[in-house]
Chimera marker file (.cmm) of the C-alpha trace (Angstrom):
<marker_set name="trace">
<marker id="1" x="-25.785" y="-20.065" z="7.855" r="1" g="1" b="0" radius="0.5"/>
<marker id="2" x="-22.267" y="-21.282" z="8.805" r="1" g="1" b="0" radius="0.5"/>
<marker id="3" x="-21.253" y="-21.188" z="4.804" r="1" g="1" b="0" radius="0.5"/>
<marker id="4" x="-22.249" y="-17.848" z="4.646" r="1" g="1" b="0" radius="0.5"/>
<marker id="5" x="-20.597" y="-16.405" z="7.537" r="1" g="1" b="0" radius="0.5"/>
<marker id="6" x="-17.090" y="-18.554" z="5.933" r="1" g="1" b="0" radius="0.5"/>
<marker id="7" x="-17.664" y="-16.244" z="2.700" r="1" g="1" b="0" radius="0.5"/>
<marker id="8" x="-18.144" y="-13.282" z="4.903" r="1" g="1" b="0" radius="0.5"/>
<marker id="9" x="-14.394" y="-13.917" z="6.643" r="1" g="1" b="0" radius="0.5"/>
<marker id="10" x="-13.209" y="-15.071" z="3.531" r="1" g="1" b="0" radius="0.5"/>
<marker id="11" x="-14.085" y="-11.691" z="1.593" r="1" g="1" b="0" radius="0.5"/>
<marker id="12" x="-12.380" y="-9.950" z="5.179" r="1" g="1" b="0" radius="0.5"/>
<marker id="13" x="-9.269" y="-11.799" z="5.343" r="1" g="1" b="0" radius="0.5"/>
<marker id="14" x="-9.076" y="-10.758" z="0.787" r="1" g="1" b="0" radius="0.5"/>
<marker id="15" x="-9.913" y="-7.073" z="1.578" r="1" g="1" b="0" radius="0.5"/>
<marker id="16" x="-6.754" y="-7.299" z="4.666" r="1" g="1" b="0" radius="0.5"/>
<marker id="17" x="-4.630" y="-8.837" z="1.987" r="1" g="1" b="0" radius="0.5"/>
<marker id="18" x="-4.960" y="-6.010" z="-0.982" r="1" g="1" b="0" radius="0.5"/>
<marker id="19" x="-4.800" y="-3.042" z="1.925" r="1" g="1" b="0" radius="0.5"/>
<marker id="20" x="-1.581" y="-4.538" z="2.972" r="1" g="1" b="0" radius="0.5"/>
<marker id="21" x="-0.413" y="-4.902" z="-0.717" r="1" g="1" b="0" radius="0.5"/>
<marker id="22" x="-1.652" y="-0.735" z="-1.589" r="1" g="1" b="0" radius="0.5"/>
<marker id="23" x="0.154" y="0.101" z="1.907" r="1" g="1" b="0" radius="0.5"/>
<marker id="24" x="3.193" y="-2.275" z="0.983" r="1" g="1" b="0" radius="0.5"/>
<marker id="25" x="3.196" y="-1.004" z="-2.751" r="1" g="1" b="0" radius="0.5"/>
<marker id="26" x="2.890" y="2.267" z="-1.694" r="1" g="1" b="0" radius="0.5"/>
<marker id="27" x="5.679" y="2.455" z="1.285" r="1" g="1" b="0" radius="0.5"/>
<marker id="28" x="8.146" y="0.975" z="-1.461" r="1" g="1" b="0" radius="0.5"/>
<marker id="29" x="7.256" y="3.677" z="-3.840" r="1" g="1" b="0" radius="0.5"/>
<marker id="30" x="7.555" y="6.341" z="-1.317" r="1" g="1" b="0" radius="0.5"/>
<marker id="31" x="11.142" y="4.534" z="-0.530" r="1" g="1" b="0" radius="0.5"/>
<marker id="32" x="12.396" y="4.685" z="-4.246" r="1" g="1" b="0" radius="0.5"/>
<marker id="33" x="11.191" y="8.230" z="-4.633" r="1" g="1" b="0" radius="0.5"/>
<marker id="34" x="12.927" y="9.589" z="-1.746" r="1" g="1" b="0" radius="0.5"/>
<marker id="35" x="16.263" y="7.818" z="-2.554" r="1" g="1" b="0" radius="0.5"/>
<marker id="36" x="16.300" y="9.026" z="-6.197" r="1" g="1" b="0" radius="0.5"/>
<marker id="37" x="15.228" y="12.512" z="-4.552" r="1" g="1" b="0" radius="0.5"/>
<marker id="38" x="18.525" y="12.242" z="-2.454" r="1" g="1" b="0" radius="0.5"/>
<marker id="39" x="20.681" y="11.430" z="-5.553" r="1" g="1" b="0" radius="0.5"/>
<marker id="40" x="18.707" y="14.719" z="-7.333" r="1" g="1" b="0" radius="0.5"/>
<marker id="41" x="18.026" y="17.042" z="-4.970" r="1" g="1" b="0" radius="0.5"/>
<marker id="42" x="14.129" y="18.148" z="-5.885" r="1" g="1" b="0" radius="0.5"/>
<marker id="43" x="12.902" y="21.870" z="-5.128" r="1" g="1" b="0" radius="0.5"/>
<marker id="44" x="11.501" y="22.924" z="-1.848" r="1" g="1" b="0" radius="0.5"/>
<marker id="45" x="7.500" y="22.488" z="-1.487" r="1" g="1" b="0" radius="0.5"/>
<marker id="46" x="7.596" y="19.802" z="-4.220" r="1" g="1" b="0" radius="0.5"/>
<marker id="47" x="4.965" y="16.894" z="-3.894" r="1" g="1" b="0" radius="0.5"/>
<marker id="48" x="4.117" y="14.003" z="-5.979" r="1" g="1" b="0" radius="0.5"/>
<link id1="1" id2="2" r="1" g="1" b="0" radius="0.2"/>
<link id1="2" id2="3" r="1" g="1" b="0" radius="0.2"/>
<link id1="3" id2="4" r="1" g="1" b="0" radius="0.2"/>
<link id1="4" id2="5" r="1" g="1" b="0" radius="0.2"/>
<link id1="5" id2="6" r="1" g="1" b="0" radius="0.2"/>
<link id1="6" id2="7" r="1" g="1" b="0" radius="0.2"/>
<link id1="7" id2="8" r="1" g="1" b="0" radius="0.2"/>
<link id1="8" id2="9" r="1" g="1" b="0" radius="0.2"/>
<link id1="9" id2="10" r="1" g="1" b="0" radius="0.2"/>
<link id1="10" id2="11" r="1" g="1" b="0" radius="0.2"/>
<link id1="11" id2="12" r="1" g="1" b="0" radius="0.2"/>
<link id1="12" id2="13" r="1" g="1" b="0" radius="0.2"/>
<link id1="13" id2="14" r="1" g="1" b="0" radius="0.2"/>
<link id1="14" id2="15" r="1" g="1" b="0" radius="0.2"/>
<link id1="15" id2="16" r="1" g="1" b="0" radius="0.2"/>
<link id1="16" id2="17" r="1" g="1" b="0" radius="0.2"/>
<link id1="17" id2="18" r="1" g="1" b="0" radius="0.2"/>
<link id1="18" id2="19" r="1" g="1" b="0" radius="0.2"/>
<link id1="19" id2="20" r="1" g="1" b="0" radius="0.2"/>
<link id1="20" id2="21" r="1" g="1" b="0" radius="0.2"/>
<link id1="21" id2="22" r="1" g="1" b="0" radius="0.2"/>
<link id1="22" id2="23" r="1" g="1" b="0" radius="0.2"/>
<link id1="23" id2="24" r="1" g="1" b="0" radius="0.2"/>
<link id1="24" id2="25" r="1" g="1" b="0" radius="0.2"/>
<link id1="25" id2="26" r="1" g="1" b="0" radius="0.2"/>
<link id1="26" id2="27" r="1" g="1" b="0" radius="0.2"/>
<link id1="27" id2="28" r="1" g="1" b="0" radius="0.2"/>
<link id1="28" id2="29" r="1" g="1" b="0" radius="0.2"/>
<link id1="29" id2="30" r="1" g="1" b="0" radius="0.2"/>
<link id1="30" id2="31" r="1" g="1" b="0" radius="0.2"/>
<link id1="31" id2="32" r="1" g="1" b="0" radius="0.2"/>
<link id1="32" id2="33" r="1" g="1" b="0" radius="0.2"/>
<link id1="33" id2="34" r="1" g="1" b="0" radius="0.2"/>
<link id1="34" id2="35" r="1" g="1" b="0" radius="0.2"/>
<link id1="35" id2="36" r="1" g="1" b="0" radius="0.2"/>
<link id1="36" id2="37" r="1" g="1" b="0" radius="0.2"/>
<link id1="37" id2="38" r="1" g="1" b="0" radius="0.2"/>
<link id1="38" id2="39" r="1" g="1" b="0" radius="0.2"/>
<link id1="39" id2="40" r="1" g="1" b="0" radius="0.2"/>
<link id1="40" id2="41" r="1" g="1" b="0" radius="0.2"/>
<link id1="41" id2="42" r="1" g="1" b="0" radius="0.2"/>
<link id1="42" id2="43" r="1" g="1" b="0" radius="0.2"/>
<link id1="43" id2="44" r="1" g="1" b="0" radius="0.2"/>
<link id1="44" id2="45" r="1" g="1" b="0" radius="0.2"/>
<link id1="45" id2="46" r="1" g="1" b="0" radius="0.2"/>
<link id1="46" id2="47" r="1" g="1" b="0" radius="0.2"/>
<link id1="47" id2="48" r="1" g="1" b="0" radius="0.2"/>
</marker_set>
């Protein structure tokens, strides 16, 4: 029972760690595209 409930946390604690990575990945992306949109100005109502 105990080892069982270990591989439950254990497969928690890996899901936390990729969401954080996708959030982490993502924020940077979002970071780059906005400063390369301030160096070229993009055209109103565009989204990626």
């Amino acid at each position: 029972r105990t080892s069982m409930s270990k591989k439950r946390i254990r497969k928690n604690i890996w899901k936390k760690k990729t969401y954080f990575s996708i959030v982490q990945s993502y924020s940077l992306a979002k970071s780059r595209s906005f400063l390369s949109g301030k160096e070229h100005p993009k055209p109103k109502g565009f989204s990626e």
